[in-house]
C-alpha positions in Angstrom: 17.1 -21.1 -2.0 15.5 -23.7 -4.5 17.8 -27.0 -3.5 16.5 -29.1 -0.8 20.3 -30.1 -0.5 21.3 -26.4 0.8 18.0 -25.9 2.9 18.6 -28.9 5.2 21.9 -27.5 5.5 21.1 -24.1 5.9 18.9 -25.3 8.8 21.7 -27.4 10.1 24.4 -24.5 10.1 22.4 -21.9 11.5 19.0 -22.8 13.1 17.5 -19.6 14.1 17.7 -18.3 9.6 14.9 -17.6 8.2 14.7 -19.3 4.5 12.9 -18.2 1.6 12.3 -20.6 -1.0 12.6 -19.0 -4.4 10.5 -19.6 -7.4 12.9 -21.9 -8.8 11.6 -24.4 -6.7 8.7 -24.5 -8.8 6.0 -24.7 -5.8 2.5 -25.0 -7.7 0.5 -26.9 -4.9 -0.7 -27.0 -1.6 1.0 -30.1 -1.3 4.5 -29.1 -2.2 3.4 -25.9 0.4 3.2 -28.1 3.2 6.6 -30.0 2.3 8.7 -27.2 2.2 6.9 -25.6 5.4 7.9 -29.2 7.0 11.7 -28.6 5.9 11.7 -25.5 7.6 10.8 -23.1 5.0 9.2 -19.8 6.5 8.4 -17.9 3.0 7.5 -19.3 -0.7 7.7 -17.7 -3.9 5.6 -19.2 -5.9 5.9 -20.4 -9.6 5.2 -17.6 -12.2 2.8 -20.1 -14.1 0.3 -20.1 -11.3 -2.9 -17.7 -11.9 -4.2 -15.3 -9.5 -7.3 -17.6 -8.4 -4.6 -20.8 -8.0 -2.4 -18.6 -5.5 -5.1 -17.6 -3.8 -6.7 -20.8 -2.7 -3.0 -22.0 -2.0 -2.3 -19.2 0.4 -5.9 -18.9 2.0 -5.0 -22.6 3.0 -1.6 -22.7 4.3 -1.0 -21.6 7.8 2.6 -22.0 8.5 4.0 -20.1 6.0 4.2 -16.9 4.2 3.4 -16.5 0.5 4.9 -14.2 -1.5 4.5 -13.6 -5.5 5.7 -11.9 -8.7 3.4 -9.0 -9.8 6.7 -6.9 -12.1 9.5 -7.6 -14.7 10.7 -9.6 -16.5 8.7 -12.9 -17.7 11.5 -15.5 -18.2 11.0 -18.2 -20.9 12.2 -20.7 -18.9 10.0 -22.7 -16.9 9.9 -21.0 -13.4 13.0 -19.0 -14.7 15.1 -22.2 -14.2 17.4 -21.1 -17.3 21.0 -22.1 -18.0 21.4 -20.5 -21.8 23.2 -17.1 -19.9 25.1 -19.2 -17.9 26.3 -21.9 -20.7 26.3 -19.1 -23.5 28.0 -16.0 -22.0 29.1 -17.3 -18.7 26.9 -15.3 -16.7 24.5 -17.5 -14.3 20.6 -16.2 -14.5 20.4 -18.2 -10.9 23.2 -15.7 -9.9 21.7 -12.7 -11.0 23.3 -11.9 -14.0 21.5 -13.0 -16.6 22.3 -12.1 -20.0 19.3 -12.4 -21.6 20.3 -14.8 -25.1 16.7 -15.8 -25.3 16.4 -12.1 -26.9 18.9 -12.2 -29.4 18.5 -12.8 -32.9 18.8 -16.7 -34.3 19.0 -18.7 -37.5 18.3 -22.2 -38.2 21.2 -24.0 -40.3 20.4 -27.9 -41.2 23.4 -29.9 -40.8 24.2 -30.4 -44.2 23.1 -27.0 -45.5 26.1 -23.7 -45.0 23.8 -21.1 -45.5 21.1 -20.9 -42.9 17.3 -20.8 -42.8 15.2 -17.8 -42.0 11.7 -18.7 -40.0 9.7 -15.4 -40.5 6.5 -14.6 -38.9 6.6 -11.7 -40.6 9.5 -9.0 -42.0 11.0 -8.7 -38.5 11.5 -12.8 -37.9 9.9 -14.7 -35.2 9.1 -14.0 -31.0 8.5 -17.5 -29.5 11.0 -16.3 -26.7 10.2 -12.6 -26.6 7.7 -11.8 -24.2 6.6 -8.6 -22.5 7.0 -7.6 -18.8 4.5 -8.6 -15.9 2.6 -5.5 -14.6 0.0 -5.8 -12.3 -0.7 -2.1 -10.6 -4.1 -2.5 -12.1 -5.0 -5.9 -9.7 -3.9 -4.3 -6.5 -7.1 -5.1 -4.9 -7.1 -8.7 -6.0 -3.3 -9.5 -5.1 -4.2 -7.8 -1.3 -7.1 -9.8 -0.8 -5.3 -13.1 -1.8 -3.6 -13.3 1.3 -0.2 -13.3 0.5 2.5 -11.9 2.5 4.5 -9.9 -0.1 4.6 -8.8 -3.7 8.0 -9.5 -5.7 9.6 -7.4 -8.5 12.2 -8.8 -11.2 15.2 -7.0 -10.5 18.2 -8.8 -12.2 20.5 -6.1 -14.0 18.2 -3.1 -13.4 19.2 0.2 -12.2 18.3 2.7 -8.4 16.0 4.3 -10.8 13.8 1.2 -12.1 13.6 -0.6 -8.4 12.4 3.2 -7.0 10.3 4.0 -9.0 8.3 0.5 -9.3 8.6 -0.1 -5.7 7.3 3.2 -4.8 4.4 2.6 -7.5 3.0 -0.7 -6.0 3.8 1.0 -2.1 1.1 3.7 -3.2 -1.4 2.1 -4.8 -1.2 -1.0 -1.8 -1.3 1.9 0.6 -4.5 3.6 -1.2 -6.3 0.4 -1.1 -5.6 -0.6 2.5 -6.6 3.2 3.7 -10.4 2.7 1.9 -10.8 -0.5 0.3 -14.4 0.9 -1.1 -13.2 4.0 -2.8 -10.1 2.4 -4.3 -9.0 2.6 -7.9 -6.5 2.1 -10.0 -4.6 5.9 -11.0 -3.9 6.2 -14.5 -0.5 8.3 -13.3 0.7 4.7 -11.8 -0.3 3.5 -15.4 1.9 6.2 -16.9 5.1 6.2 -14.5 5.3 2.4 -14.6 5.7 2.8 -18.9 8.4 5.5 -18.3 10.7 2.6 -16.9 12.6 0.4 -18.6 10.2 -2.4 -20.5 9.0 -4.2 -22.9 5.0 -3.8 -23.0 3.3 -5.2 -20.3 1.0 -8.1 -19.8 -0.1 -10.1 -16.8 1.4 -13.6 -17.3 -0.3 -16.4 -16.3 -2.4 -14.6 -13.9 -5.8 -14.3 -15.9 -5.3 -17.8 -17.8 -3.0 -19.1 -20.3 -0.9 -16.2 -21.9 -1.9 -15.8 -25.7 -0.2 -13.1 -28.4 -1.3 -10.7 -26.5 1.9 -11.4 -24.1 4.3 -11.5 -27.0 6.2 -8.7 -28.2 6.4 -8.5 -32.1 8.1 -5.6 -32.8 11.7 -5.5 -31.2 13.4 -7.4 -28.2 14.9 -3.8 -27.1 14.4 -2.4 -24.0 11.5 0.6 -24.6 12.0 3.5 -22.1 11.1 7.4 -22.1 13.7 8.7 -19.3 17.3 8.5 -17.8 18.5 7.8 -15.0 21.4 11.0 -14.3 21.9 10.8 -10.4 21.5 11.1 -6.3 20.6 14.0 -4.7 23.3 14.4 -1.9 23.1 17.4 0.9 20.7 20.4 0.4 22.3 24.1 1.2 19.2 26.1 2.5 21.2 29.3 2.9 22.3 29.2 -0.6 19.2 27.1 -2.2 21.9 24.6 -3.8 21.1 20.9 -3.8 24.5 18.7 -4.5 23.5 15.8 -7.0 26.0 12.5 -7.7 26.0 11.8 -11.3 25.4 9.1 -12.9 24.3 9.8 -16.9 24.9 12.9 -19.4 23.1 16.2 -17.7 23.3 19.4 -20.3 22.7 22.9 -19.3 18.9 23.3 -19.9 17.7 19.6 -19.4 14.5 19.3 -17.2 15.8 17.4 -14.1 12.7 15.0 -12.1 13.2 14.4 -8.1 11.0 11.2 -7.2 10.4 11.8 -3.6 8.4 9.1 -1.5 4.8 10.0 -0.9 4.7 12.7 -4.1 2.3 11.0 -7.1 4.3 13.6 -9.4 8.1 14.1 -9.8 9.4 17.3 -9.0 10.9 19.6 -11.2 14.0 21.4 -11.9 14.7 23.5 -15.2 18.6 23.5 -15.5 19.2 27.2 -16.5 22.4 26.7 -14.4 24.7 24.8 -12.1 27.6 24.2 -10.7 30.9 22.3 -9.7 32.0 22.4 -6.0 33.6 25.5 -5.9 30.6 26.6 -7.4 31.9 27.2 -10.7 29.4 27.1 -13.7 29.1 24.3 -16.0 27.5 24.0 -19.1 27.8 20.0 -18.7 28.3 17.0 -16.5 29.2 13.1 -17.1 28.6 10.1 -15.0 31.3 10.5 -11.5 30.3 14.0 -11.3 29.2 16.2 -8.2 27.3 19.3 -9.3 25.0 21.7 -7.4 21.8 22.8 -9.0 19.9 25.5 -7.4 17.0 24.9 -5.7 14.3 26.3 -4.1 13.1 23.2 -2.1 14.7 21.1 0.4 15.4 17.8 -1.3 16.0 14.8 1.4 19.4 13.1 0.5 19.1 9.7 -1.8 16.7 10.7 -3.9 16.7 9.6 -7.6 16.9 11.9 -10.5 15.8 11.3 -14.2 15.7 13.5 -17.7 14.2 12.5 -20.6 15.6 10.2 -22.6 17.0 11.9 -25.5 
């Protein structure tokens, strides 16, 4: 929630809910902290323009309520992502979720009594004053736990199983590391190099370390870079016959490489597709997204798990 409007009545209807106030609120201060905790609020998450040594005094200083902030996704342009262009544009609310993302397209100026219209280049490729990279911070683990917030946040709108699993279980293992020995913590380059195989576009860390400069622009494209698929769900493992049954959910080709990312493993696990089958066991040389195939297998696979290839 972000309206003070539907918190009082949230609280009215039902008494006992617990409400977290989202970043749209635009909560920067331990002042506006203490307001919302008085209206009832139990969790904040706070404004994206905040850095690391701001949310830190804010939440070593508040008592009755839990702070929680981004550290992954998506940096909107609009001021604590309180954006209407999707929604006027396309149709598509970015406060509901489905935010089109217009502030990537392409644009031209036109002057009104001009019919051809104006290009502003920064250089061959036109200009980025609304394309900025992704937040990432798996390298400031030990300086997000010892902030004393409550929980971390990823941007999520539009993404897929594979992007929230493989981020979230990123962040769990490097949080995890730290907490076990706090001393001997540091960050693991193969957290680094899992994190870039998602869905993005560059990384940078906001407002976290000061005032974001070029250096959280993207210049280049406004695309999406990625360097695997998402193809399925493992479903129910056949230990007699070594067959694991996966749901598909992307173009899988007799020879692809097949990753399992299974919680607690640093590293994927493997399977080389020399064959597999339908459910009467019937060889295939391909399978499309609705799918259910079984690949043979030589370890037991827990159900859920999400598969990836390469992107080709």
């Amino acid at each position: 929630m972000s309206d003070p409007g539907i918190v009082g009545l949230a609280r009215k209807l039902v008494p006992n809910l617990k409400i977290h106030l989202s970043t749209q609120a635009n909560t920067t201060n331990i002042r506006s902290v203490e307001f919302w905790a008085q209206q009832g609020v139990k969790r904040i998450v706070l404004a994206r323009e905040l850095s690391i040594n701001e949310i830190a005094q804010i939440a070593q200083n508040v008592a009755d309520v839990e702070i929680e902030i981004f550290v992954h996704g998506a940096l909107c342009i609009a001021y604590s992502g309180r954006c209407m262009l999707s929604a006027y544009m396309t149709n598509r609310s970015a406060n509901r979720g489905e935010c089109s993302q217009p502030c990537r397209w392409e644009y031209y100026l036109k002057e009104a009594s001009r019919q051809e219209p104006l290009v502003i280049e920064e250089d061959k490729n036109g200009t980025y004053i609304m394309n900025s990279k992704d937040i990432c911070l798996i390298e400031h683990i030990p300086l997000i736990v010892e902030s004393n917030i409550r929980s971390i946040k990823i941007e999520g709108r539009m993404k897929s199983a594979y992007y929230v699993a493989v981020v979230t279980k990123t962040y769990a293992e490097a949080i995890n590391l730290f907490l076990e020995s706090p001393e001997k913590y540091k960050c693991n380059s193969a957290w680094i190099a899992e994190l870039a195989n998602i869905s993005n576009r560059g990384y940078s860390t906001g407002f976290y370390f000061g005032r974001p400069g070029a250096e959280c622009q993207r210049f280049d494209s406004s695309k999406y870079h990625k360097n695997y698929d998402f193809v399925g769900m493992t479903s129910t493992y056949y230990s007699q016959k070594q067959l694991l049954k996966i749901f598909v959910r992307n173009h899988i080709l007799c020879g692809d490489t097949l990753e399992v990312i299974l919680p607690g493993c640093l590293r994927p696990y493997k399977i080389v597709l020399k064959k597999f089958f339908d459910e009467q066991e019937k060889e295939m040389n391909e399978a499309h997204n609705t799918y259910t195939i079984l690949v043979p297998c030589t370890k037991a696979i827990p159900s859920g798990a999400v598969v990836r290839r390469k992107a080709r």
